[in-house]
C-alpha positions in Angstrom: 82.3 130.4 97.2 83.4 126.7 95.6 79.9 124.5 94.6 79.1 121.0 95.0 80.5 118.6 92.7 77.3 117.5 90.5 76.4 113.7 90.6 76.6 113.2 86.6 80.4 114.1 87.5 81.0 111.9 90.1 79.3 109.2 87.8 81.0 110.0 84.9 84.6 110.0 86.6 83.6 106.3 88.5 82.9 104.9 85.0 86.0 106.3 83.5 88.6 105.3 86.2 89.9 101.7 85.9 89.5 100.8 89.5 92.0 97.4 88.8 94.9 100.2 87.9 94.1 102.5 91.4 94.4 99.5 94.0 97.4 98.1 91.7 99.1 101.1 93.1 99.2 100.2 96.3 98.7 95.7 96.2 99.5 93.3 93.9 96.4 91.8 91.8 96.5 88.3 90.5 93.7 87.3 88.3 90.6 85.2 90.0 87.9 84.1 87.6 86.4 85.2 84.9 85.6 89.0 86.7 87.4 89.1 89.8 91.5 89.7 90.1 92.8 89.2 94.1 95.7 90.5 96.5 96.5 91.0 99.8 94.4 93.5 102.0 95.8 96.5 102.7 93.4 97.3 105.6 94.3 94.4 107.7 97.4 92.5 107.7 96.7 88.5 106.1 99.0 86.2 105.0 96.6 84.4 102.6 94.7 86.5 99.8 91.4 87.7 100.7 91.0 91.0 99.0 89.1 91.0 95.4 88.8 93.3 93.2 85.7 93.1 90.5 87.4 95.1 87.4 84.3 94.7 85.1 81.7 96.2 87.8 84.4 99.2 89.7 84.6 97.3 92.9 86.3 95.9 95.8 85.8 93.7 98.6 88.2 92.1 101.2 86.4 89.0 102.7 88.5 89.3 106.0 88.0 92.3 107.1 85.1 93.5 105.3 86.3 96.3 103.8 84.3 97.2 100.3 83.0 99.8 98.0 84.0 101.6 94.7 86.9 103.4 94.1 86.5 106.6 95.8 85.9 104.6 98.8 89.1 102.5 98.5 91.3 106.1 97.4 89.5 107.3 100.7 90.7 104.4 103.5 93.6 104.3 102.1 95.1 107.9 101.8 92.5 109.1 105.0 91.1 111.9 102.4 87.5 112.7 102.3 84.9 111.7 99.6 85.3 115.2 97.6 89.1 115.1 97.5 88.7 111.5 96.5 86.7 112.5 93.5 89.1 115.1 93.0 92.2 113.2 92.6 90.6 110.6 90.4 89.4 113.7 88.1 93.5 115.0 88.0 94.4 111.3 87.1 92.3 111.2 84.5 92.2 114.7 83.3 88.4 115.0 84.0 87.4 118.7 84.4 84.9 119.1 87.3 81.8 121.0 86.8 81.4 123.1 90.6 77.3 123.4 90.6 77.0 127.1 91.4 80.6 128.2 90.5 81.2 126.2 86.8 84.6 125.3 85.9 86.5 128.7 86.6 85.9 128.3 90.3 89.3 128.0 92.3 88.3 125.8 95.6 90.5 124.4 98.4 91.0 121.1 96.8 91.0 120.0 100.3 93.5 119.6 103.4 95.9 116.4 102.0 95.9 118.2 98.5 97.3 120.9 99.4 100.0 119.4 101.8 100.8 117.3 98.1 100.9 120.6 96.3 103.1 122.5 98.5 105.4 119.5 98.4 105.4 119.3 94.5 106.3 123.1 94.7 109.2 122.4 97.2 110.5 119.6 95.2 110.6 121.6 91.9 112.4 124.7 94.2 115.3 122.2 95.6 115.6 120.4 92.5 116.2 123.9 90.4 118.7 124.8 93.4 120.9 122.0 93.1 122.1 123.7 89.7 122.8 126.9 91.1 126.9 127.5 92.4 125.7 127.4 96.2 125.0 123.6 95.9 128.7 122.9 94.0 129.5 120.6 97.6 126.0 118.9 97.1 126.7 118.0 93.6 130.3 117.0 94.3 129.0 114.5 97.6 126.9 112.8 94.6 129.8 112.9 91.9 132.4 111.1 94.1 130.0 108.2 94.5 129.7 107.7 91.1 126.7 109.3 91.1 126.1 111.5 87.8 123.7 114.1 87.0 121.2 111.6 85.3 120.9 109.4 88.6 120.6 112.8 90.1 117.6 113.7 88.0 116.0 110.0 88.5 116.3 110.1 92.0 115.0 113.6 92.1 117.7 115.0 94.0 117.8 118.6 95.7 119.9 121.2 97.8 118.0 123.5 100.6 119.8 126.4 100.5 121.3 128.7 103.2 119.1 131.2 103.4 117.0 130.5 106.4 113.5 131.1 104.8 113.9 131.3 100.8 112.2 128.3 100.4 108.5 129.9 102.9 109.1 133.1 101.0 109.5 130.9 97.6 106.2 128.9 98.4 104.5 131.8 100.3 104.4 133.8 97.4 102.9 131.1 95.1 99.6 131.6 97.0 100.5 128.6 100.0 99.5 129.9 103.7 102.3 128.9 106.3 100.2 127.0 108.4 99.9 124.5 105.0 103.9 124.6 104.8 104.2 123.9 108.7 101.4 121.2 108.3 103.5 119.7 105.6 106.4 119.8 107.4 108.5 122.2 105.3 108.4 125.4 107.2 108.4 125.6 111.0 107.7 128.7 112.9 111.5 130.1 114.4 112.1 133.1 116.6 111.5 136.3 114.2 108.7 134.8 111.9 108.5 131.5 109.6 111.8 129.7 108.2 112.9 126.6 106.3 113.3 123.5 108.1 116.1 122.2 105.9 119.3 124.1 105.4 122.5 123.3 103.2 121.2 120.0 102.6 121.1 117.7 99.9 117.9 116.4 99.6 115.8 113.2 98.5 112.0 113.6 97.8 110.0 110.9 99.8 107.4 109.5 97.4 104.5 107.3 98.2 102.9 104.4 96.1 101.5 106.6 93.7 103.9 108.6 93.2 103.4 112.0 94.9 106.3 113.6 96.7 105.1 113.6 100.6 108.1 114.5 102.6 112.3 114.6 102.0 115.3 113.2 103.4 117.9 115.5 104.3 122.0 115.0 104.6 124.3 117.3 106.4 126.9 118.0 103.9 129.4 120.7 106.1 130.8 120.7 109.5 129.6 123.6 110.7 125.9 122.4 109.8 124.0 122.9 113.6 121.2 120.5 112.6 121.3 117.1 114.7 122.0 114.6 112.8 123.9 113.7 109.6 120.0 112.8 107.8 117.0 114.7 109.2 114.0 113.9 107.4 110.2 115.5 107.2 108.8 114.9 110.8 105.1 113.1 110.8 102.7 115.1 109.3 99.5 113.8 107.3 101.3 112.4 104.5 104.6 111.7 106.2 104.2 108.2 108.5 107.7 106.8 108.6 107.2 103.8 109.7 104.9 103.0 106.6 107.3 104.8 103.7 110.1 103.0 102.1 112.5 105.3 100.3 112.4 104.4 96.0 109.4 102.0 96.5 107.6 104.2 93.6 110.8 102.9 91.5 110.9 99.4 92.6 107.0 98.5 93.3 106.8 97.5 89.8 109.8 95.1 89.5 108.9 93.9 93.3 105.7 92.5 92.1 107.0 91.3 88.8 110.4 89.8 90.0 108.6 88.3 93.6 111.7 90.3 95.3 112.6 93.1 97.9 116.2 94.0 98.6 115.8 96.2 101.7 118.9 98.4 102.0 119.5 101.4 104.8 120.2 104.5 103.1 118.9 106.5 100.0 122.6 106.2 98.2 122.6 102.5 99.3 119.1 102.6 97.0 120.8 104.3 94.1 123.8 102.6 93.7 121.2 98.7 93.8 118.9 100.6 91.2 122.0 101.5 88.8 123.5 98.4 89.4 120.5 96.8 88.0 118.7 95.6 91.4 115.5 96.9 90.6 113.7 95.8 93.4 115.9 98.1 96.6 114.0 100.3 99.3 114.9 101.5 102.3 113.2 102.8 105.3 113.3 106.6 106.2 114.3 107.9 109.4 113.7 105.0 111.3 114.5 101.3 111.3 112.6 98.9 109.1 109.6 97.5 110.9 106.5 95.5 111.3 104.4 97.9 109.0 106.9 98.4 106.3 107.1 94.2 106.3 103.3 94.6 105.6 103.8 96.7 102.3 106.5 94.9 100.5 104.3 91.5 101.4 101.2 93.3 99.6 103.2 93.6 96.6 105.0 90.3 96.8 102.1 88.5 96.5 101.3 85.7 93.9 99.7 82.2 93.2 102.1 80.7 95.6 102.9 84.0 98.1 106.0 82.8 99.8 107.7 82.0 96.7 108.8 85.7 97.1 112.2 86.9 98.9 112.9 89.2 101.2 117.1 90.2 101.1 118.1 92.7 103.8 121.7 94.0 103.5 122.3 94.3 107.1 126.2 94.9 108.3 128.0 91.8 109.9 128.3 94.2 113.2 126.0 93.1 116.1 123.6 95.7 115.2 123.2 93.7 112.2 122.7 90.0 114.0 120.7 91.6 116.2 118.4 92.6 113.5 118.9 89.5 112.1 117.5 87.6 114.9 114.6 89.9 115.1 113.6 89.3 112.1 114.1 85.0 112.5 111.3 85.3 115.6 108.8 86.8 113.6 106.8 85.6 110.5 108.1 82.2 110.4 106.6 81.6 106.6 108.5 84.6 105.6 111.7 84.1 107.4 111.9 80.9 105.0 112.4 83.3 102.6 114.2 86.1 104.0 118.3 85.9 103.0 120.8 88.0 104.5 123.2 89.7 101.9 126.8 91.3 103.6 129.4 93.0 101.5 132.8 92.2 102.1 134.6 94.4 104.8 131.6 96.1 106.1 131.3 98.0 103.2 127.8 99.1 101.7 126.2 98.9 98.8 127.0 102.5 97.7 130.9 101.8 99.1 130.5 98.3 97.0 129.3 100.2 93.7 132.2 102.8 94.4 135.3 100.2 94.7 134.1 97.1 92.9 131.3 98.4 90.3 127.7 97.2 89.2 128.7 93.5 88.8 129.7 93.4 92.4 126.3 94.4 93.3 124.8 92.7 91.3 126.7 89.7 92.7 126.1 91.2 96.5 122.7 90.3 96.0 123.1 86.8 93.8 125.6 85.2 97.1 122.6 86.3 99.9 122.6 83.5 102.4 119.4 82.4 104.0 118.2 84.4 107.3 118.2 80.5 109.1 121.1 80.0 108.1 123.2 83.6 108.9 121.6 83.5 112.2 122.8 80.1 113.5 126.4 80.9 111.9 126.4 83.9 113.2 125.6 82.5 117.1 128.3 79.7 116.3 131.2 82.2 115.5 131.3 83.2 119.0 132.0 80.0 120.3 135.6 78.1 120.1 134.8 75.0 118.0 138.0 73.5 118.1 137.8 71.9 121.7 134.8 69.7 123.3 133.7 72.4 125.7 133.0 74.7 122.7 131.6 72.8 120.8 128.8 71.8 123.8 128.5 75.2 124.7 127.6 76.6 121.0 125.2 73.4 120.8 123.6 74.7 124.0 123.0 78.1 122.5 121.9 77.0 119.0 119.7 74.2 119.3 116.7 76.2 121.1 117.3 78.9 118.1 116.6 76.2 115.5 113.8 74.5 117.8 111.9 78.1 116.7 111.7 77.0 112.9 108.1 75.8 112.4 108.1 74.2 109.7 109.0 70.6 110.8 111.0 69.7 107.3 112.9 73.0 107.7 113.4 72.0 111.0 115.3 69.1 111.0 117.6 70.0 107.9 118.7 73.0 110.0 119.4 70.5 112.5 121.7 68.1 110.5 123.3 70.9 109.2 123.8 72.6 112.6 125.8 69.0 114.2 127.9 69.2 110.4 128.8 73.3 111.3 129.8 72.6 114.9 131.9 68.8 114.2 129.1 66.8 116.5 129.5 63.4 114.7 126.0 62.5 116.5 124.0 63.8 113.8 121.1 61.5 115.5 121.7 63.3 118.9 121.2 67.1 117.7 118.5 66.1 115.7 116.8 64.9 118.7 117.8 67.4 121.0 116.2 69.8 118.8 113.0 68.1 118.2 112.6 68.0 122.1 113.1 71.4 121.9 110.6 72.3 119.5 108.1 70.3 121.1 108.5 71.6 124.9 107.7 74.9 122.6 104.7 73.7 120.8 103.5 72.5 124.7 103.9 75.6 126.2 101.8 77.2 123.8 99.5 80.0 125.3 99.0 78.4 128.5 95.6 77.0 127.3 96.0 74.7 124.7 94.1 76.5 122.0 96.0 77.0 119.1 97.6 80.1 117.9 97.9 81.8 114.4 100.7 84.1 112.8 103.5 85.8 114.9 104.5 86.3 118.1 103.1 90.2 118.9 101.1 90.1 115.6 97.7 91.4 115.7 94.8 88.8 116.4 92.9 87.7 112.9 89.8 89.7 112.0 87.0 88.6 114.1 83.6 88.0 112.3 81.9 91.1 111.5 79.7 91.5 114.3 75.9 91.7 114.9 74.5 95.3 114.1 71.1 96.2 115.4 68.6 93.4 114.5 70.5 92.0 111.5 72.8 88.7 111.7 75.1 87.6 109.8 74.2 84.9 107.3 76.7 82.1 106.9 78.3 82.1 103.5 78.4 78.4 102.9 74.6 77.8 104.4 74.1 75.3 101.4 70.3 76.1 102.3 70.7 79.3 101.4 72.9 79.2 98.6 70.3 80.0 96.1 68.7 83.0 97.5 72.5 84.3 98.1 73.7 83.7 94.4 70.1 85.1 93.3 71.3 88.8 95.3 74.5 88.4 94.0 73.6 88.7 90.4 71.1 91.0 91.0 73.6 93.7 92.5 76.7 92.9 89.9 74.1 92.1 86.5 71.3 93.6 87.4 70.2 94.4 83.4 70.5 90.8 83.2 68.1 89.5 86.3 65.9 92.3 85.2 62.1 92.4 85.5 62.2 88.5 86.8 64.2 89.5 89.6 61.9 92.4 90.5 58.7 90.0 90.3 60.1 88.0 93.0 59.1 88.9 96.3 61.0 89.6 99.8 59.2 86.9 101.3 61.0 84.5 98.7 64.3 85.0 101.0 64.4 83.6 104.6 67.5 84.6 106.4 66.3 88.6 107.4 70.0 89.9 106.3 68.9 88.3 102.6 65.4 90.4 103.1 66.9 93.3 104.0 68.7 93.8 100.9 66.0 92.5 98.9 63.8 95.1 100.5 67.0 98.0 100.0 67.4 96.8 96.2 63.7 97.6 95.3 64.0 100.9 97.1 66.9 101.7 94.7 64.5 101.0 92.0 64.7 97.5 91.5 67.0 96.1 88.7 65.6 97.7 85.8 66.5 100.8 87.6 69.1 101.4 84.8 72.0 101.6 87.0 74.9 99.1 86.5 78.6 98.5 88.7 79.8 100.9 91.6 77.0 103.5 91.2 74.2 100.8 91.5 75.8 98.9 94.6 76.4 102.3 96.5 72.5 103.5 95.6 71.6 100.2 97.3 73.9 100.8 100.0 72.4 104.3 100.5 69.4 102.4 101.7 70.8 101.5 105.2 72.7 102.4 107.8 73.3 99.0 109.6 77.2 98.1 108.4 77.0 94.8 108.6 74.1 95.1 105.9 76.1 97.7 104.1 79.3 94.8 104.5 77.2 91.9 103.1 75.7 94.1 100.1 79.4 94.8 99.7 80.2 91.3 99.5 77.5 90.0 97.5 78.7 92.5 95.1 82.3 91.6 94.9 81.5 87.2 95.3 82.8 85.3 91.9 79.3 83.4 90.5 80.1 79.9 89.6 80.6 80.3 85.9 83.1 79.4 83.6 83.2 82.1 81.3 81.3 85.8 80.8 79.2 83.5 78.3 77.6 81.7 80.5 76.2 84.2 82.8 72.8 84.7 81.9 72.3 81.4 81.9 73.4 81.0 85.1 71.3 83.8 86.4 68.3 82.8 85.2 68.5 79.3 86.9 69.4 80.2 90.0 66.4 82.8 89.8 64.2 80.3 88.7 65.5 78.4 91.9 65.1 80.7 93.8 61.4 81.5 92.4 60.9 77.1 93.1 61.8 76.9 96.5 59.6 80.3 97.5 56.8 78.2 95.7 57.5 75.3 96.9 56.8 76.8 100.7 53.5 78.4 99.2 52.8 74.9 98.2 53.4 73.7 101.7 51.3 76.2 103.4 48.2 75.3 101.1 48.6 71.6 101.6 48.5 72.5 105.6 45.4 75.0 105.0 43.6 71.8 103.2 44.4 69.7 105.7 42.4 71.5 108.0 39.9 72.0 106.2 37.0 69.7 105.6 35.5 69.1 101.9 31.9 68.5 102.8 31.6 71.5 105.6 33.6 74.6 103.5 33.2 73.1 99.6 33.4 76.3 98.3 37.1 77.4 100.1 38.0 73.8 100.0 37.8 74.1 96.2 39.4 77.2 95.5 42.4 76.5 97.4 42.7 73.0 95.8 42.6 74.8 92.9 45.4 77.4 94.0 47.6 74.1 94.5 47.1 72.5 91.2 48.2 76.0 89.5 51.1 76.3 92.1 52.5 72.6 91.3 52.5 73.5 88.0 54.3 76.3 87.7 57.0 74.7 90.2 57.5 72.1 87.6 58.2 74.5 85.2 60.5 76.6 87.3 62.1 73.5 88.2 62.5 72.7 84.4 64.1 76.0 84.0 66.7 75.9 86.4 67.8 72.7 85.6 68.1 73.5 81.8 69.9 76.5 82.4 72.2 74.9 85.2 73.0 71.9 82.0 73.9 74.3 79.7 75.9 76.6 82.2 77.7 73.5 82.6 78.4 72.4 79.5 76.1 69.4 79.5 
C-alpha cells in the first residue's frame, strides 16, 4: 500500500520550485515592485491586471477575485488535481524523488486520476507517432508531403497515424500496465460490441497539448473514402483533460512568442497552424473541434498582457464567405477595447493559409498577416459591399445599415473617425451629416442603457465583475485603504512575508494593539503558528497561519496581506521600513493606553484614593515616554526608508 508524502518533502519541493516559472505557464507576468511580478487572473476573467505573484516568498494572490496560496494551490485550481498529485507533478518537474512514509522510494502508487489520463496519452502519442513510419501510414505521410509539409514539420508538430487495426492501440497501452477504464476516461479507447477498441482509425493524427506542454487529447483527419467515421476531423471527446472550448491547437508553440511579440494569429485548422509557424508567424493557434469562443478569447488575453494590455493584436484569418462576416461581426459586438485591436486577415481567392503557403510560399504568409485590416473596418466594408453605391438610393440604404453598426464603437475618438471614413466609403459629400447621424446613434444607445440608468461594465453577455468577498461567520472585511488602519495592516503584512525580520518585536505586541477584528484574528492565528520567530519563512509560513482557520474570508485576507507590495523602494530598505511601521503600530496601541489612564484619572480624586491616584499617574508618565520614543523611532526609520 502507497504512504503519505512526508512534510520535509513537501517543504523541500515548495522551496525548490520557482513559483514565477509555474504561473508563467499559463499568464503573462510583468514585473511590479521590488518583490511582486503581475498578470491577468486566470480564475476570473479581468481586463485590468489584478493577479500578483510574490517570486521571492512562493506566492500568489489575485486582488479580484481572491484567489491565493502557494504553488501547489495555484497547480491545483488550475489543472482541478488534488493536493498530492500537485506535489507530485512539481516533484517530476523538478526531478525531486519523493520519500512515501511507510513504502520509501521503491513504492509504485497511483499517481492519481489526471496523471494517469496524462500518462496514457504520452503512451498513445509515442505509439501513433512510431506508426506514422511504418508502410500502412505511406497515404498519411503523402497528405503531409503534398502540403509542403516535410518530415521535420512532421516531427515538430508531433504528428501520428492510428492504424487499421481496430484495437492495436488498447492492446498496445493495455499491456503497458493502463486499465481500460483509464484509456476510456482519457478518451482513447471506447467500449465497441465484442470488447474494448480504438477510437481513431486510419487517421492522421495531431497531439492536443496544453500550456505546459502535456499531450491531453488528438485531432484526427479522415484520410480515405471508405473511412465510416463522421467527419473529415474527429477529435478526443471531453474528458478531464480535454475541454475544447478552453484548448487552442500549437499554443504550447506559440505562448512564448504571443507574450513576447503582444500577438495572436488565430487560424482554423492544425495545417493552417503549421504552414503560419513555418512561414515564420510564431504566434498562430487554432481552436479544436469547435469554433473559437469566449473562453479561448480569455487565454490568449492572459498571455497578451503588458504595461499597456491593448497594445496587443488579435488577427483572425477568417474566409471572406458569410460564415466569415458573420464571425466577424460577432466578434465587433463583444469586447469593445479588444475589437480596437482585432484585424481581420483574408488570403486571396478564399484560399487558406496552408493553400497560401502551398501556391505562393512563406513570404506570402508572412505578408497574409502584415496586410490584416482592422475588424472596424472589415466589418463596415463588408456591410457596404452589399449595397449598389453608384446610385442615390444605394448609397441611403447602405448608410441606413452602417451607421447604427458604427454607433456600437465606444470609444468616442474611434467613433467618429469611423464615421468620416464611412460618408468617404459610401460618396456622402456630407461628411457633417454622417457624423451626426452617428453620434445620435450612439447616444440613443448609451440612453437605453440597462433600463435603470446605472452604469454597466465589460461586454454585452460577459460575466458580472467579482463581487466583494463576502462576510464569513463573524468576520468582516476590512477596507484596504482605511487610512486609520493602514499601520496595523502594513504591520501583518511584513509579519507574514519577513517574518525573521519583525521578529521578537512583532511577537511582543499584543492582539489588542489591532482594532478591526479581521486584523485580530490573524494576529491571534499568527501567534498560534508560533509567532514570527517561529523559523518558518514564504509559502510554508503563510499556509501554517492559514491552517489556523477555517473562515475564507480570513484565510483570503491572510492571503492578501501576504501577497500586498510594502511601500519600499528597494529590498534595502525593508527592515527599515518594518521597524517603523511596527514601532507605529506599537505608538498608536500606546497611545489608546494612554487615553484610557487619562479617563481612569479623571475619575478619580487625588485627596480621597492618593495611593491609586499615584500609581496610575505614574503608569502615565512611563507610558508618554515610551510613546515618544516609539514615535522617534518610526519617524527615523520612515526618513531613512525615504531617502531623507
Amino acid at each position: 500500500m502507497a504512504g503519505r508524502i512526508p512534510d520535509r518533502d513537501i517543504a523541500a519541493i515548495r522551496e525548490r520550485v520557482r513559483i514565477e516559472d509555474v504561473v508563467g505557464e499559463y499568464v503573462a507576468l510583468k514585473r511590479a515592485g521590488a518583490d511582486s511580478i503581475k498578470g491577468l487572473c486566470p480564475f476570473h476573467d479581468e481586463k485590468s491586471p489584478s493577479f500578483h505573484v510574490r517570486p521571492n516568498h512562493g506566492l500568489f494572490h489575485c486582488f479580484g477575485c481572491g484567489e491565493g496560496g502557494d504553488v501547489y494551490k495555484f497547480l491545483q485550481q488550475i489543472e482541478h488535481i488534488g493536493f498530492v498529485e500537485a506535489v507530485e507533478q512539481l516533484a517530476d518537474r523538478i526531478g525531486y524523488q519523493i520519500n512515501y512514509e511507510g513504502g520509501g522510494t521503491s513504492v509504485q502508487r497511483d499517481r492519481g486520476t489526471r496523471a494517469r489520463l496524462v500518462a496514457a496519452n504520452a503512451a498513445a502519442h509515442e505509439f501513433y507517432v512510431a506508426q506514422l513510419r511504418e508502410p500502412e501510414a505511406e497515404t498519411a505521410r503523402e497528405y503531409l508531403t503534398d502540403r509542403n509539409f516535410d518530415a521535420a514539420a512532421a516531427k515538430q508538430f508531433g504528428c501520428g497515424y492510428a492504424p487499421g487495426g481496430w484495437d492495436v492501440l488498447t492492446k498496445h497501452l493495455l499491456r503497458k500496465g493502463f486499465e481500460f477504464k483509464e484509456l476510456e476516461a482519457a478518451g482513447l479507447s471506447k467500449q465497441g460490441k465484442r470488447g474494448p477498441i480504438d477510437r481513431f482509425h486510419r487517421r492522421l493524427l495531431w497531439p492536443i497539448r496544453n500550456l505546459g506542454g502535456e499531450v491531453i487529447g488528438f485531432g484526427a483527419r479522415k484520410l480515405f473514402d471508405d473511412d465510416t467515421m463522421p467527419g473529415k476531423y474527429v477529435n478526443t471527446p471531453e474528458t478531464l483533460l480535454y475541454k475544447k472550448s478552453q484548448v487552442l491547437f500549437g499554443l504550447d508553440h506559440a505562448k512564448r512568442e504571443i507574450a513576447k511579440g503582444h500577438q495572436a494569429v488565430v487560424v482554423e485548422g492544425y495545417t493552417d497552424v503549421m504552414a503560419m509557424h513555418l512561414a515564420g508567424v510564431k504566434t498562430a493557434v487554432a481552436s479544436c473541434g469547435t469554433a473559437f469562443g469566449e473562453e479561448h478569447l480569455q487565454v490568449l488575453r492572459r498571455l497578451l498582457m503588458d504595461d499597456n494590455f491593448w497594445r496587443g493584436e488579435i488577427i483572425y484569418t477568417f474566409d471572406g464567405d458569410a460564415a466569415g462576416q458573420a464571425a466577424a461581426l460577432k466578434a465587433f459586438s463583444g469586447d469593445q477595447r479588444l475589437a480596437g485591436q482585432t484585424y481581420i486577415a483574408i488570403a486571396p481567392d478564399g484560399q487558406d493559409p496552408c493553400e497560401l503557403r502551398q501556391h505562393s510560399g512563406d513570404a506570402a504568409v508572412r505578408d497574409l498577416v502584415a496586410r490584416r485590416t482592422p475588424l472596424y473596418e472589415f466589418v463596415i466594408r463588408g456591410l457596404l459591399a452589399e449595397h449598389n453605391l453608384d446610385d442615390v438610393e444605394g448609397r441611403v440604404e447602405a448608410l441606413r445599415r452602417t451607421v447604427p453598426v458604427v454607433a456600437q464603437i465606444k470609444d468616442n475618438a474611434t467613433r467618429k473617425g469611423y464615421a468620416t471614413r464611412l460618408a468617404g466609403w459610401v460618396g456622402w459629400d456630407d461628411i457633417q451629416l454622417v457624423v451626426r447621424r452617428v453620434g445620435e446613434e450612439a447616444k440613443k444607445n448609451r440612453m437605453g442603457g440597462n433600463g435603470s440608468g446605472a452604469k454597466t461594465t465589460g461586454r454585452p453577455g460577459a460575466a458580472p465583475a467579482p463581487a466583494p468577498l463576502a462576510e464569513e461567520g463573524s468576520s468582516v472585511r476590512p477596507a484596504p485603504n482605511d487610512p486609520a488602519l493602514f499601520a496595523q495592516r502594513q504591520t501583518l503584512s511584513a509579519a507574514l512575508q519577513y517574518p525573521a525580520i519583525a521578529g521578537t518585536v512583532f511577537d511582543s505586541i499584543d492582539a489588542a494593539a489591532f482594532t478591526h477584528p479581521a486584523y485580530v484574528a490573524v494576529r491571534i492565528m499568527i501567534a498560534k503558528a508560533g509567532g514570527a520567530t517561529a523559523g518558518l519563512g514564504g509559502a510554508e509560513w503563510v499556509a501554517a497561519v492559514s491552517d489556523h482557520t477555517d473562515d475564507l474570508m480570513i484565510r483570503a485576507l491572510v492571503s492578501e496581506l501576504a501577497n500586498e507590495q510594502l511601500p519600499v523602494r528597494s529590498q534595502n530598505d525593508v527592515p527599515r521600513f518594518i521597524t517603523g511601521i511596527l514601532a507605529r503600530t506599537q505608538e498608536a496601541w500606546v497611545g489608546r493606553q494612554i487615553a484610557e489612564l487619562k479617563s481612569k484619572l479623571q475619575r478619580l480624586s487625588a485627596s480621597e484614593e492618593p495611593d491609586t491616584y499615584m500609581t496610575l499617574f505614574g503608569d502615565l508618565v512611563a507610558l508618554e515616554q515610551y510613546r515618544k520614543s516609539l514615535a522617534a523611532q518610526a519617524m527615523g526609520s520612515e526618513a531613512d526608508s525615504a531617502g531623507v
